[in-house]
Legacy VTK file of the C-alpha trace (Angstrom):
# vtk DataFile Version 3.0
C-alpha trace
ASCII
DATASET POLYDATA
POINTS 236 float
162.522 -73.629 169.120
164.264 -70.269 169.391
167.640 -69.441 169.362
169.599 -69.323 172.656
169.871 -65.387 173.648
173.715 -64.880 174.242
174.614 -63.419 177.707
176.955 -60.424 177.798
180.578 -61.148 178.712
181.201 -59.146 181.556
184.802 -59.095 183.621
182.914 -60.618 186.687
180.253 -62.729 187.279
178.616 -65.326 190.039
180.194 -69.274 190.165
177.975 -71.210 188.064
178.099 -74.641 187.006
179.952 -75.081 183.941
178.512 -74.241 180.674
178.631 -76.839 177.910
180.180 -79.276 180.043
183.343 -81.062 178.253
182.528 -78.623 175.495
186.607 -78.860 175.242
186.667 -81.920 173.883
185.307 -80.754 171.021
186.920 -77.221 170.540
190.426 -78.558 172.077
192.747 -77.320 174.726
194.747 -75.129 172.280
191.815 -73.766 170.477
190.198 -72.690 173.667
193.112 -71.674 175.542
193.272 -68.408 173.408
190.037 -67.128 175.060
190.457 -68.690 178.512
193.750 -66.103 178.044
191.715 -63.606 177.174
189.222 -64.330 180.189
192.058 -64.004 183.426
191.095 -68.052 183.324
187.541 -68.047 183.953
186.336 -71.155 182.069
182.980 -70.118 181.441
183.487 -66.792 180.350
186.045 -68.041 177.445
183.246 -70.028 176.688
180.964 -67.354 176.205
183.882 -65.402 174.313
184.458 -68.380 172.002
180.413 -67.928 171.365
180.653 -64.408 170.821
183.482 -64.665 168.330
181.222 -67.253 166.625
178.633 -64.934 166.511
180.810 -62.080 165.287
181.865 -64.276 162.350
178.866 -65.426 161.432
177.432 -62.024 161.197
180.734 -60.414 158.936
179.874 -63.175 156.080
176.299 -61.256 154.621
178.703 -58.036 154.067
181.775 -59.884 153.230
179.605 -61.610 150.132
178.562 -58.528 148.388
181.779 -56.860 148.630
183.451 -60.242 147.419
180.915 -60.371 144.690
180.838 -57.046 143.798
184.117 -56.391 143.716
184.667 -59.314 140.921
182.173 -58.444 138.903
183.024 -54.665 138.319
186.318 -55.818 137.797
185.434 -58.433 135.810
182.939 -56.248 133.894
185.500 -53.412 133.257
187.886 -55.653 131.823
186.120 -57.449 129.372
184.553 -54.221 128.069
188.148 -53.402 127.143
189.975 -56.617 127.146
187.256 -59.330 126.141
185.602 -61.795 128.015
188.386 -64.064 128.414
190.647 -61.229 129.237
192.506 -62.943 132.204
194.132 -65.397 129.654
196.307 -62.585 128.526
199.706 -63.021 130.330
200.203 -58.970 130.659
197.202 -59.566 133.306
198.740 -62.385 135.073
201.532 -60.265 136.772
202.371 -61.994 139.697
202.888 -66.217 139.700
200.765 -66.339 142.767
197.439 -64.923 140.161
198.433 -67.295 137.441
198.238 -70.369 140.047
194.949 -69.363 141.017
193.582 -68.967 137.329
195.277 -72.522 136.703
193.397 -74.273 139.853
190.555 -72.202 138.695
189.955 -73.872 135.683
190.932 -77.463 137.246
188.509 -76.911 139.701
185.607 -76.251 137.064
187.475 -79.633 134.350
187.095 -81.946 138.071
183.721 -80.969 138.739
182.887 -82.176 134.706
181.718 -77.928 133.949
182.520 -76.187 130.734
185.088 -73.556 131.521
182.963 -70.306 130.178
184.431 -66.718 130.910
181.664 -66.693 133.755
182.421 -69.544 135.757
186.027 -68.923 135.956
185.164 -65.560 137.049
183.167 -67.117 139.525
185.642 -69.969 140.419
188.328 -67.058 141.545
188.940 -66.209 144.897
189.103 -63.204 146.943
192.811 -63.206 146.638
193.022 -63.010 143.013
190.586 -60.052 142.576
193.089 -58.071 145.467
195.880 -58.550 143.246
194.513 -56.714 139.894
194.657 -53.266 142.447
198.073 -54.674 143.401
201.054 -51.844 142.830
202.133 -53.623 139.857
198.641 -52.897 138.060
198.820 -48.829 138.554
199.568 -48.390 135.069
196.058 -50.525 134.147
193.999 -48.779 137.367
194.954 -45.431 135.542
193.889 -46.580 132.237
191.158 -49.260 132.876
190.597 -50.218 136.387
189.508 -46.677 137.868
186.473 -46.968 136.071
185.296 -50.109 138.649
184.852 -47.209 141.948
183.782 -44.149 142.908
183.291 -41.880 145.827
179.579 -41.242 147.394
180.573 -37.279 145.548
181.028 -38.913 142.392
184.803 -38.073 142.682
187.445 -41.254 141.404
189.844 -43.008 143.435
193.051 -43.699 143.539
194.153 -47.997 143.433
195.380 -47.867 147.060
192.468 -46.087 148.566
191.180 -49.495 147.715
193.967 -51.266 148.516
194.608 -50.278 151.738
191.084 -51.046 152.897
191.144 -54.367 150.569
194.521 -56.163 152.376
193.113 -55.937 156.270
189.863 -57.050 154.960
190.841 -60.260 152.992
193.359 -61.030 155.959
189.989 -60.785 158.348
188.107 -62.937 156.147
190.421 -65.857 156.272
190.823 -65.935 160.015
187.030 -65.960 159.770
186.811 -68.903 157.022
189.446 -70.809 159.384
187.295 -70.402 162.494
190.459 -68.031 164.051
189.462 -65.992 167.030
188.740 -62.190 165.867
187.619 -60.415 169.100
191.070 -58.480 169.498
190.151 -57.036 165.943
188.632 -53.982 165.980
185.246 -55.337 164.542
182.990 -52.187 163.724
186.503 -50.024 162.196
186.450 -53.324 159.647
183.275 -53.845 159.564
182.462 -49.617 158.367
185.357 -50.399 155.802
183.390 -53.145 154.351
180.351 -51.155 153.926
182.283 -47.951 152.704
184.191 -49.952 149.901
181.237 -51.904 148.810
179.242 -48.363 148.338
181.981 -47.218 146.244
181.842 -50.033 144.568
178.166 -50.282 144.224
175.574 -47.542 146.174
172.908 -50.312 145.818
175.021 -53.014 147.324
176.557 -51.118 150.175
172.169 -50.421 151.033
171.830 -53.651 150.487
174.521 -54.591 152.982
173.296 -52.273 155.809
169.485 -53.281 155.127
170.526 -57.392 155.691
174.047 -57.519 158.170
173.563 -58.318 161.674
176.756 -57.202 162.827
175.292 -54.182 164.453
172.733 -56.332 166.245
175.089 -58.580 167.904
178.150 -56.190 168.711
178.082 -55.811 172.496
177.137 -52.147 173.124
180.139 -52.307 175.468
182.014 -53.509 173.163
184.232 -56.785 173.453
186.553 -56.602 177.044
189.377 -58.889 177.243
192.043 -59.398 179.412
194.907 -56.684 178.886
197.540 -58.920 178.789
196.361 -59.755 174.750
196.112 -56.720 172.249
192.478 -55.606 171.803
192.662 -53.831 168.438
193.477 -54.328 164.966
LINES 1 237
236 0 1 2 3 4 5 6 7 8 9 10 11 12 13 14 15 16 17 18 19 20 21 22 23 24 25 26 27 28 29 30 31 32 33 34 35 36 37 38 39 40 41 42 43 44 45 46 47 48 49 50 51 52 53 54 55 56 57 58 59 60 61 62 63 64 65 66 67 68 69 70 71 72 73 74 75 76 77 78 79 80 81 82 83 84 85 86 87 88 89 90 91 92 93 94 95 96 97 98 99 100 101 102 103 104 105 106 107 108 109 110 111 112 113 114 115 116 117 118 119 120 121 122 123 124 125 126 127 128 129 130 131 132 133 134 135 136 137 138 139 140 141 142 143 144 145 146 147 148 149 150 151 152 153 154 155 156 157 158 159 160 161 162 163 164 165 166 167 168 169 170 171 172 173 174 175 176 177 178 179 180 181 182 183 184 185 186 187 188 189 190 191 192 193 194 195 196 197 198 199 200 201 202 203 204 205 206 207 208 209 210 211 212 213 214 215 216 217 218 219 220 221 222 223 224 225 226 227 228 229 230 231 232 233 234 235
């Protein structure tokens, strides 16, 4: 059976019975209240807002996994060219507490689960957060020596740690409202969703293809765009 075709979310439309009746139950007053803001009241509309934020989400996690991913793994690789493989033991890479809980949990993570804690599943075990960190402001001295080497430009030109950065922070704070089911739609979707693809080709040229060749964000963006009610902000 085919999937449901999502109609667009207009400012106006006919009375119709309700859609998904008692679907609130479910979702809860609160949860829906955000879009029934967002839709002047109109029940059915925040429903189909709620849907389209759904949507939305589910379409940012194909380009949010290579850029995760690849973003690790050159850092990862970069290090332990110069450092080692088990690099992110050494304390003068740990330089915030927050990093050094995440290693710890890391590794308890992989001792609960009964795994051997190699260099590669701890790598793998990290999260998002911790790989954000290492192009923190306290690691410019290491981006000039070591890190640089993970990114560059489509013109083959390097970059500087907070041209990353800067694109890095909005991007992991999108992510989690995403992995917390947190309404989006006031985000300005295709400005973060260009970054993603932009930083993952600098990254990786063969990623960043891969990323355009497989995300359906572009497919399910209204060609409208998203209108909600102007009493909420409608970019971020």
């Amino acid at each position: 059976m085919g999937a449901k075709t999502i109609q667009p979310v207009t400012k106006t439309m006919e009375r119709e019975s309700d859609l998904y009746p008692m679907i609130e139950a479910a979702l809860s007053d609160e949860r829906l209240g955000t879009y029934l803001a967002w839709a002047d009241g109109d029940r059915n509309r925040a429903v189909r807002l709620y849907t389209l934020n759904a949507v939305l989400s589910e379409s940012f996690h194909t380009p949010l996994h290579m850029l995760e991913v690849a973003l690790r793994n050159r850092v990862n690789d970069t290090m332990a060219e110069r450092h080692g493989p088990n690099w992110f033991d050494d304390q003068n890479f740990a330089r915030n507490s927050q990093q050094a809980e995440m290693l710890v949990k890391a590794k308890r993570d992989l001792k609960e689960a009964g795994k051997e804690e190699t260099p590669g599943r701890i790598v793998a075990a990290l999260t998002l957060a911790y790989w954000t960190s290492m192009l923190g402001k306290e690691y410019e001295n290491l981006w000039q020596t070591t890190l640089h080497r993970i990114a560059r430009q489509e013109n083959g030109k390097g970059l500087r740690r907070k041209d990353l950065s800067a694109i890095l922070t909005p991007v992991r704070v999108l992510r989690n409202r995403i992995a917390h089911h947190e309404p989006i739609l006031h985000w300005d979707l295709p400005k973060h969703h260009q970054a993603i693809l932009r930083l993952t080709g600098w990254l990786s040229p063969v990623a960043e293809s891969w990323c355009r060749d497989h995300s359906r964000f572009v497919a399910v963006f209204p060609a409208g765009g998203v209108i909600l009610s102007r009493e909420r902000p409608v970019a971020e």
